[in-house]
C-alpha positions as CSV (number, residue, x, y, z in Angstrom):
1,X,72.5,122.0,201.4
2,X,72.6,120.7,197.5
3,X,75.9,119.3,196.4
4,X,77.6,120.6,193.3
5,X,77.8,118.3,190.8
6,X,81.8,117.3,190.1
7,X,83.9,118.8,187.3
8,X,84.6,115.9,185.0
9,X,88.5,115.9,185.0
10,X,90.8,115.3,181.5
11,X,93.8,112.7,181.9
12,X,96.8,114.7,181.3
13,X,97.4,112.6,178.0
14,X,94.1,113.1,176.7
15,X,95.1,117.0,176.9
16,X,98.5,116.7,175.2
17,X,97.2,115.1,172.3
18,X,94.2,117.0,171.7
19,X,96.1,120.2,172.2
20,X,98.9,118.5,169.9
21,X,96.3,117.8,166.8
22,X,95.1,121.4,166.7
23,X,98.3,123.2,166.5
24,X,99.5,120.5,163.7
25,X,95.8,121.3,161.9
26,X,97.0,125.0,162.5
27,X,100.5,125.2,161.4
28,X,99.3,123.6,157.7
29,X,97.0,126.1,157.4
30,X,93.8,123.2,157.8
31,X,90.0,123.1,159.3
32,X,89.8,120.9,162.0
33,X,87.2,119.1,159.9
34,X,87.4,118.5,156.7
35,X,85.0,117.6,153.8
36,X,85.6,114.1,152.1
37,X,83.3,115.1,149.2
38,X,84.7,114.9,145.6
39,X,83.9,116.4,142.3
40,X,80.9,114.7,140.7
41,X,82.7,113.1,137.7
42,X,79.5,113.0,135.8
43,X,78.8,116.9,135.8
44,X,77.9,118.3,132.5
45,X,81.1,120.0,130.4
46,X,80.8,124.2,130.0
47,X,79.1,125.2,127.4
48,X,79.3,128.9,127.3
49,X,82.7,131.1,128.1
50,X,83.1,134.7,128.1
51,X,85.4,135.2,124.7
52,X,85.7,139.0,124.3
53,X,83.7,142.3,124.5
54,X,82.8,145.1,122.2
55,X,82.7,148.5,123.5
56,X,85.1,151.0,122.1
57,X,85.8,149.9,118.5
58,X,88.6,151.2,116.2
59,X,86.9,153.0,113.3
60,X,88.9,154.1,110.2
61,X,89.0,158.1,110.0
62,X,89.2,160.0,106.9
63,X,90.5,162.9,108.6
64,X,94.1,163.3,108.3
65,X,95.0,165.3,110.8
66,X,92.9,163.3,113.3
67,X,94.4,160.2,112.5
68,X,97.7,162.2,113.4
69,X,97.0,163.2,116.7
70,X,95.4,160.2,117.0
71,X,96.5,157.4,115.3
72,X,93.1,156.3,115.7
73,X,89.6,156.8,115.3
74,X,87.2,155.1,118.5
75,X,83.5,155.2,118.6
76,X,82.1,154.0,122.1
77,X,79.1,151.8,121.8
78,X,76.1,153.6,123.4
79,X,72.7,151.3,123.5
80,X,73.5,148.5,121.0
81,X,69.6,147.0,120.2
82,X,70.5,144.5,117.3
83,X,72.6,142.5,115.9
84,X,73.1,140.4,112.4
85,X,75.5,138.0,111.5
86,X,77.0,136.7,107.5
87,X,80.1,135.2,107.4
88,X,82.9,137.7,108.6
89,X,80.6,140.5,109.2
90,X,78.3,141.9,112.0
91,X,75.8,144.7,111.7
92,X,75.1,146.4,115.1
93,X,72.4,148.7,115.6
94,X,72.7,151.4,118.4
95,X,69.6,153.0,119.3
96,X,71.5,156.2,121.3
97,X,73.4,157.2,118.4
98,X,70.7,156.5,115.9
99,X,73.5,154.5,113.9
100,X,73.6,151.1,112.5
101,X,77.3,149.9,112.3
102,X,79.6,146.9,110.0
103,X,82.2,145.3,112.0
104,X,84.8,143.1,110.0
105,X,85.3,140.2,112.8
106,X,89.1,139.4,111.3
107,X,90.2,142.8,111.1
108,X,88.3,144.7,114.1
109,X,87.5,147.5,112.7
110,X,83.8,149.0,112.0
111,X,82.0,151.9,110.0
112,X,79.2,153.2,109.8
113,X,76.0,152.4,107.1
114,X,74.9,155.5,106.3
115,X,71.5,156.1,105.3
116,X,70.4,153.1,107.8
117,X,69.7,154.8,110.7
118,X,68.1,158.1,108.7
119,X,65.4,155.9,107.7
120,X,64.1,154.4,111.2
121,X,61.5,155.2,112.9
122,X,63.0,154.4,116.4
123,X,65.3,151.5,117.9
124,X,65.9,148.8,115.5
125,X,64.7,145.7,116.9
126,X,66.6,142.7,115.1
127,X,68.8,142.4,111.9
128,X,68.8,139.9,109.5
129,X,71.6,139.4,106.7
130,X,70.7,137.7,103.9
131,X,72.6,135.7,101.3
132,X,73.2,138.0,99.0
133,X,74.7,140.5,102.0
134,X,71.1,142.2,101.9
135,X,70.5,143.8,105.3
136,X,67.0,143.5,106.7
137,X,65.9,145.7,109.9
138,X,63.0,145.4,111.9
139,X,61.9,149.1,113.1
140,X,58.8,148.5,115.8
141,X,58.0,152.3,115.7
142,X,57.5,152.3,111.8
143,X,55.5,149.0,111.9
144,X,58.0,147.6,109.4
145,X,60.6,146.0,108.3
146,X,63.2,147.8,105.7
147,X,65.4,146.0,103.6
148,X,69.1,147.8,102.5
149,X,72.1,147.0,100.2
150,X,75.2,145.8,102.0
151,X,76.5,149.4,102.3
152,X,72.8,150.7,103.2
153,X,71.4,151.9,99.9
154,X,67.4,151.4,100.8
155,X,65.9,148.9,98.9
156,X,62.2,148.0,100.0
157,X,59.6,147.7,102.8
158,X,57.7,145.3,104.1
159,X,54.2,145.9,106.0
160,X,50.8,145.1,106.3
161,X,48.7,147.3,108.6
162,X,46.0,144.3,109.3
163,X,48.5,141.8,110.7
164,X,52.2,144.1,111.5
165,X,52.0,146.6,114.6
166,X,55.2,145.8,116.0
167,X,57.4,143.7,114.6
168,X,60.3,142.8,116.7
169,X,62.1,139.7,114.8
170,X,62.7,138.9,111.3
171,X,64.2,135.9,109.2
172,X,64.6,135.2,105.3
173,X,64.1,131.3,104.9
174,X,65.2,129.5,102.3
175,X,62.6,130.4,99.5
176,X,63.3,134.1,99.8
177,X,59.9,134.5,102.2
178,X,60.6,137.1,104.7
179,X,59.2,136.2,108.0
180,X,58.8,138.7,110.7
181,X,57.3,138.3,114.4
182,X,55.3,140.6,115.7
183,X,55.1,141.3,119.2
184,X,51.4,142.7,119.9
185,X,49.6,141.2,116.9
186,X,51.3,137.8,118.5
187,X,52.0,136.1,115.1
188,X,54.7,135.6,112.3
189,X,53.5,137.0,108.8
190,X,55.4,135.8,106.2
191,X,55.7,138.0,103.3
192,X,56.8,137.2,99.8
193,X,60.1,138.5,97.9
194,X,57.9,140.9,96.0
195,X,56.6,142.4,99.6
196,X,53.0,140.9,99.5
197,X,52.0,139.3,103.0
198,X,51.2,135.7,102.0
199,X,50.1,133.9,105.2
200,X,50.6,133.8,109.2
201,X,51.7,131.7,111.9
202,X,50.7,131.6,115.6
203,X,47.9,134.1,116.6
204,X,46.7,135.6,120.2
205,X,45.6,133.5,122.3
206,X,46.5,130.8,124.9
207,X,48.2,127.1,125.0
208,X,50.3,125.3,122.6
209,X,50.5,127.3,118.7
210,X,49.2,130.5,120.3
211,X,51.1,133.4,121.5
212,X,50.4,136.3,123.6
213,X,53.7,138.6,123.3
214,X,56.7,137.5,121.2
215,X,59.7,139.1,121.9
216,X,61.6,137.4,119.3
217,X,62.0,133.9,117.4
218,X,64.9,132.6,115.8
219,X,65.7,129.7,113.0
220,X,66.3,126.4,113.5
221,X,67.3,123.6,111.2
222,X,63.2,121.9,111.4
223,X,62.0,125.2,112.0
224,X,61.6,128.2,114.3
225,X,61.6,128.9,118.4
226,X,59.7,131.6,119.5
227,X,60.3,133.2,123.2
228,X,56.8,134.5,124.6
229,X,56.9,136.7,127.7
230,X,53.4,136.2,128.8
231,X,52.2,132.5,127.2
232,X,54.4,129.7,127.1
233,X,58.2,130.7,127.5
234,X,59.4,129.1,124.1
235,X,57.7,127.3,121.6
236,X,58.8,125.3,118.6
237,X,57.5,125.3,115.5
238,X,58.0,123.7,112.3
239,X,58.3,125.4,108.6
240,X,55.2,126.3,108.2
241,X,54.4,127.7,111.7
242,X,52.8,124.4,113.2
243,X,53.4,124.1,116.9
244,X,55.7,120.8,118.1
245,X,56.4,121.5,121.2
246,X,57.2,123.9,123.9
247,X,59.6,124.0,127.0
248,X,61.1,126.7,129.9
249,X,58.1,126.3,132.1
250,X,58.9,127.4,135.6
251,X,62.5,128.1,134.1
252,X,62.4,130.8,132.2
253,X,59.8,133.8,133.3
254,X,60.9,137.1,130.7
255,X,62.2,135.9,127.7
256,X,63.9,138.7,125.7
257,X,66.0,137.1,123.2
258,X,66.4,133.7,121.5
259,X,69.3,131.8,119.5
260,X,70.2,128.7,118.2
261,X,72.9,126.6,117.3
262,X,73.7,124.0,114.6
263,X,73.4,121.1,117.1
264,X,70.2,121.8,118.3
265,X,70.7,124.0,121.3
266,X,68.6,126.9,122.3
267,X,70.0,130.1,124.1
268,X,67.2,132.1,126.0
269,X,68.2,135.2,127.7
270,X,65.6,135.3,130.9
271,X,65.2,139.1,132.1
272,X,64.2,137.9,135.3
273,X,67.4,136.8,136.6
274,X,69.6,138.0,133.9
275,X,70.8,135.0,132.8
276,X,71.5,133.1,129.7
277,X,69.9,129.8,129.7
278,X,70.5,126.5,127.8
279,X,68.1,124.6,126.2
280,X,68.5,120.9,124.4
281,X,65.4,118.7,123.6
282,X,63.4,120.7,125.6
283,X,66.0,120.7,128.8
284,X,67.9,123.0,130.8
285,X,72.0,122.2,130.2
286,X,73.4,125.0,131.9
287,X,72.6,128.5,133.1
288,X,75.5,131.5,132.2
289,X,76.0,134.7,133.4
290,X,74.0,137.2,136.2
291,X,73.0,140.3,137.0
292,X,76.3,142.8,136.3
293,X,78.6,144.8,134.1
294,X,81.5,142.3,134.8
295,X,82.5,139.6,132.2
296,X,79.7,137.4,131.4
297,X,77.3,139.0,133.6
298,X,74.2,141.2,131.8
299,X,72.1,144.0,132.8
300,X,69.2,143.1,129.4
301,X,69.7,141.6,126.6
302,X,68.0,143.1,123.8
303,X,69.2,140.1,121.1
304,X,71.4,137.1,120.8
305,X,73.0,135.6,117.0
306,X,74.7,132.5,116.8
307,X,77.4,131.7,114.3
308,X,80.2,129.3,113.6
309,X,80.8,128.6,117.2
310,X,80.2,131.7,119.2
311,X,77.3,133.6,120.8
312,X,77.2,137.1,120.0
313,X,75.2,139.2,122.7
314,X,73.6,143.1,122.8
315,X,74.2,143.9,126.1
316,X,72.3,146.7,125.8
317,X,72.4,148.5,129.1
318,X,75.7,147.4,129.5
319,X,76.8,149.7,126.0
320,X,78.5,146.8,125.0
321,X,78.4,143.6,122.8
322,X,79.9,140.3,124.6
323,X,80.6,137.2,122.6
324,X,80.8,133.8,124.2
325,X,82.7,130.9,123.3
326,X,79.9,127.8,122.1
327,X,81.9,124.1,123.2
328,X,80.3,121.4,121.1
């Protein structure tokens, strides 16, 4: 017959106290065990916040007896597609309502350009504005770029069937030459004030200086970065289009949109995970935002402009434009 092995037996005071310490850990609301970990005191400050968002926008009516029953005109932002920055002033292109808007950032209000949106093809891609408040649109469908007074009277176009199939990005540098990325010709043709393509920079192909898809670029103060969806992720180039360096390797895997600010930071948008990420010197800083229609969280990103301090942001799927506080 096998003997059962003893029940080990608890001194009465070993009870009390133990039975003591968890109705005290109880009572104050705390885990029995708790973490002695602290804040890393070296962590890196937050460099973007979630400032405001754009998606019904007062609009000045000139219908009287609308603005009665009204007080005030709304328009509801459908598909924005591109944004451009001057001072005060953002131009937003919505590709649902075939209408490219001016929004006054002091007073809140917008209007639309009329005769903008007649003239495209399809979506508008990016918008530049120029120092002298010329508009500049890139339409991919049209295989151009148009160029427009402040208030939309059409000006000129720029295109070159050899070397522009789909432009997707366009700059004005600081000699008037009007550059424009091209997503499926995988270059940057740079035309002249008078409209004549002059030369290129990039080209198809693979490694460093070549490109395979651009899906946009944007200016820095050496130069330009280009985001690439199938080469490498971003590139840097100098003035004239030769390659320095690259970075976002294993970091960033769909890039849609590109920014910059005036302290050397980079602002990728990465389709993949839906987040906006942080580039300086070549490094990730930080990594904003997720898949969502919350605050600071994107469903795609179709284009990003920096300016004085803040990070405007299409939010296309969204129907909405989010702007994000840039801490220096």
């Amino acid at each position: 017959m096998s003997q059962s092995t003893p029940r080990k037996r608890w001194p009465a005071l070993q009870i009390a106290l133990l039975l003591s310490s968890t109705l005290v850990g109880c009572s104050l609301g705390l885990p029995l065990k708790q973490s002695t970990a602290s804040p890393n005191p070296k962590a890196p400050p937050i460099i973007l916040t979630h400032e405001q968002t754009l998606r019904t926008i007062e609009m000045g009516s000139s219908d009287p007896i609308r603005r009665v029953l009204l007080w005030k005109d709304l328009q509801e932002l459908s598909r924005p597609t591109a944004i451009g920055l001057r001072g005060q002033t953002m131009y937003i292109a919505d590709g649902d309502l075939g209408v490219v808007f001016r929004y006054d950032l002091n007073s809140r209000r917008m209007e639309p350009v009329r005769g903008v949106g007649e003239k495209l093809a399809g979506d508008a891609a990016d918008i530049f504005v120029a120092k002298d408040s010329t508009i500049y649109v890139a339409d991919p469908v049209g295989k151009r770029v148009l160029r427009f007074t402040w208030d939309g009277e059409y000006i000129s176009t720029f295109e070159d069937a050899t070397n522009l199939s789909r432009p997707v990005g366009v700059i004005v540098d600081d000699q008037d030459n009007v550059l424009v990325a091209d997503e499926l010709y995988s270059l940057i043709v740079a035309f002249n004030p008078s409209g004549d393509s002059v030369y290129g920079m990039g080209g198809r192909g693979e490694g460093p200086g070549k490109f395979r898809f651009i899906t946009d670029f944007a200016a820095t103060k050496n130069g330009f970065v280009v985001g690439d969806r199938v080469e490498l992720p971003v590139q840097v180039l100098d003035k004239k289009g030769k390659y320095l360096s690259h970075f976002g390797e294993r970091v960033v895997e769909f890039p849609t949109a590109v920014a910059a600010d005036d302290s050397g930071r980079v602002y990728v948008f990465d389709k993949a995970d839906s987040r906006i990420k942080v580039f300086k010197d070549g490094e990730l800083v930080e990594m904003f935002g997720r898949n969502g229609d919350g605050d600071g969280e994107f469903r795609f990103v179709s284009d990003m402009k920096y300016a004085d301090g803040k990070l405007y942001v299409a939010d296309t799927l969204n129907a909405r434009i989010q702007i994000l506080s840039v801490a220096h």
